[in-house]
N, C-alpha and C positions, 0 to 999 in steps of 0.2 A: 406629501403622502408617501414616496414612495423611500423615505427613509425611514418609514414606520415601517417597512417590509425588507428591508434592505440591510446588509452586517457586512459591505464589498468595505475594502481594506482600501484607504490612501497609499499614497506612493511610501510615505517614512514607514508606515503601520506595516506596509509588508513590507516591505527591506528588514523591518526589525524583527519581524515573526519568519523571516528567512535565516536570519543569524541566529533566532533562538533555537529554531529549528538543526539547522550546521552543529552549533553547539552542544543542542542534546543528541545527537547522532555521533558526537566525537569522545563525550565526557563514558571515563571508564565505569562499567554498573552503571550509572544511571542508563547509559544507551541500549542498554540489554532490551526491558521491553521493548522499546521501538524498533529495535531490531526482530525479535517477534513478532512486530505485526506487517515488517515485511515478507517477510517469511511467511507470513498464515497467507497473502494475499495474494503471494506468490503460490503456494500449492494449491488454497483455494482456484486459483487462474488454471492449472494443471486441471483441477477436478472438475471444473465448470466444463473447458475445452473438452475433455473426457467424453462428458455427456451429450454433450453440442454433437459430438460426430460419434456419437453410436456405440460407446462403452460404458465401462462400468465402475464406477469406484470401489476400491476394498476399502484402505482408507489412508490418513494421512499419520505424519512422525513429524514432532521438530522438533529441534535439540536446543539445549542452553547458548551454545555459540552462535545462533539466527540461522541454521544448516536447515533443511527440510525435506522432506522426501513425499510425493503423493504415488500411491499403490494403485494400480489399476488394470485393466483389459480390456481389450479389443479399441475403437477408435480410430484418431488420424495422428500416428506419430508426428510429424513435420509437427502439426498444429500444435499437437499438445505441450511439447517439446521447447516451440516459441511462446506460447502462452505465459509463462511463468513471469518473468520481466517484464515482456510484453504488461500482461492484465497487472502486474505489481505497481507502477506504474500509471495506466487508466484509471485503478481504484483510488491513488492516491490524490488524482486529479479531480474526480468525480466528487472524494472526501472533501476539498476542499470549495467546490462549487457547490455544494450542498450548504457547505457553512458561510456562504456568505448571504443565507435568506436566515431571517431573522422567525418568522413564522412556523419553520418547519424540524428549528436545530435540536429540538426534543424528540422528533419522531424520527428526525435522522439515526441519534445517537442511539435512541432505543432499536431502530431499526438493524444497526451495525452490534450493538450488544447482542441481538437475537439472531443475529445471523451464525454469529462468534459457537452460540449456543447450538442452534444448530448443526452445525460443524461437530460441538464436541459429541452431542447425541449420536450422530448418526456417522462421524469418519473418525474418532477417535479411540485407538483401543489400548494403547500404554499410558500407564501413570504421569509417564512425564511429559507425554502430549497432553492428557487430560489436564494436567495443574497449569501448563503454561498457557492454555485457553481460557483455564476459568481467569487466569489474571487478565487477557487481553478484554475480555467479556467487563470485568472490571471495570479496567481502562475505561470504556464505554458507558456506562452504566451507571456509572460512581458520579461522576460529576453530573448525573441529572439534578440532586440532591442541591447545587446549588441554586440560589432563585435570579440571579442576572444572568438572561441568556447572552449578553452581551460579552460576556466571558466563557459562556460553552462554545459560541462561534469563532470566538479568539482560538479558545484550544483546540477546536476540530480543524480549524484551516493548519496550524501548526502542526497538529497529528497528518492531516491530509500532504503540505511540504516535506515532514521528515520521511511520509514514506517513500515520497520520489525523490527525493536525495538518497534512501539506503537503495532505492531501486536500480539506482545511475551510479552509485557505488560497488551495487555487489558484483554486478560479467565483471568490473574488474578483475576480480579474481582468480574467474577461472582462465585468464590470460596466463593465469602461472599454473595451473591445475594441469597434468598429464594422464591422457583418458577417460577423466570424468569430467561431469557438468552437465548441461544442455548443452550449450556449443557445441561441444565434443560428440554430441549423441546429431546433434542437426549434421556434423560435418559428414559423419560416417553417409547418415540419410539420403545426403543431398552433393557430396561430393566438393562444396562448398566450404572454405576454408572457417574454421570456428571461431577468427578473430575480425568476421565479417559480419556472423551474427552478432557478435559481442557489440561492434561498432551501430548495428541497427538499435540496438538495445538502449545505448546511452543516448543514439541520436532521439530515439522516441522519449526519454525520459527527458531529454532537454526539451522538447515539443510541451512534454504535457507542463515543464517549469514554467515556458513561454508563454502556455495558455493561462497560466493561472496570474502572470504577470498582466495580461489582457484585460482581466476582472477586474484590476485598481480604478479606486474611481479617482481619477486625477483632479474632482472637481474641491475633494476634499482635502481641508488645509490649505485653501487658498484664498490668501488675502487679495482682495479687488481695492 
């Protein structure tokens, strides 16, 4: 019974939807969206924290390169500041514990399409944040249209891996970034050096890799 409710990934199944995942994160243009929707989950994580501690959002920016920017006022700097990776991260986590139930990957997907949409109604106000939503919304949405959910949980656990691979890839960066980032804005904050943050960043993003390695069912693929 409860593999009629159930899409958890064997050991080989996710080892292999980890490499597809690495892969589409590497390959040139193809990794653009997915880089986008680290990005959106990323400043979505800013604008959440925003409202979590008492401000307000104007609204959000993302660029063609995965760069993004959330606009806002009043709040808990520190918080909001770690949020971004941080909750980039957690969603990508959540994304993929979502798809491993078999019963709910339509209302997931449509849930995460309307979220996307959300967003663009109410935090988006340049054209090119606008286009690069409606595609994520896409992303989501599009593949409801197939009828084997068995392949919508396939690709939502892989959308859910790629984003905490771009997550634990992108503080990379600002390792080499002078003055800007988050880090940089935590470091001024908090006095704390900004490749400290950086280090909690990957460390969390390894956390939510390891949790999602947890969910294999190891009972699958095994010959007795």
């Amino acid at each position: 019974m409860p593999s009629a409710v159930s899409a958890t990934p064997s050991r080989s199944r996710f080892m292999l939807e980890l490499l597809v995942a690495f892969l589409l994160t590497r390959f040139p243009y193809i990794s653009v969206p997915f880089k986008w929707l680290e990005s959106y989950f990323h400043e979505l994580s800013h604008g959440i924290a925003t409202l979590l501690t008492g401000g307000m959002v104007s609204h959000i920016q993302l660029f063609p390169n995965g760069a993004g920017l959330c606009f806002s006022q009043g709040g808990s700097s520190i918080f909001i500041a770690y949020a971004g990776y941080f909750g980039a991260a957690l969603w990508g986590y959540v994304i993929f514990l979502l798809a491993t139930k078999k019963s709910i990957i339509r209302f997931t997907l449509s849930l995460l399409g309307l979220t996307v949409a959300a967003s663009l109604v109410f935090w988006a106000r340049d054209l090119l944040t606008i286009a690069i939503l409606l595609v994520l919304a896409i992303v989501f949405l599009l593949p409801l249209k197939l009828k084997n959910s068995s392949v919508l949980n396939t690709l939502l656990r892989i959308l859910g891996l790629m984003i905490i691979l771009n997550a634990m890839a992108s503080p990379m960066v600002l390792l080499g970034l002078s003055g800007q980032g988050d880090a940089v804005m935590l470091a001024q904050l908090t006095w704390i050096p900004a490749w400290i943050w950086v280090m909690t960043w990957l460390l969390f993003s390894g956390v939510m890799l390891w949790l999602c390695w947890q969910k294999v069912d190891y009972k699958k693929g095994v010959i007795k």
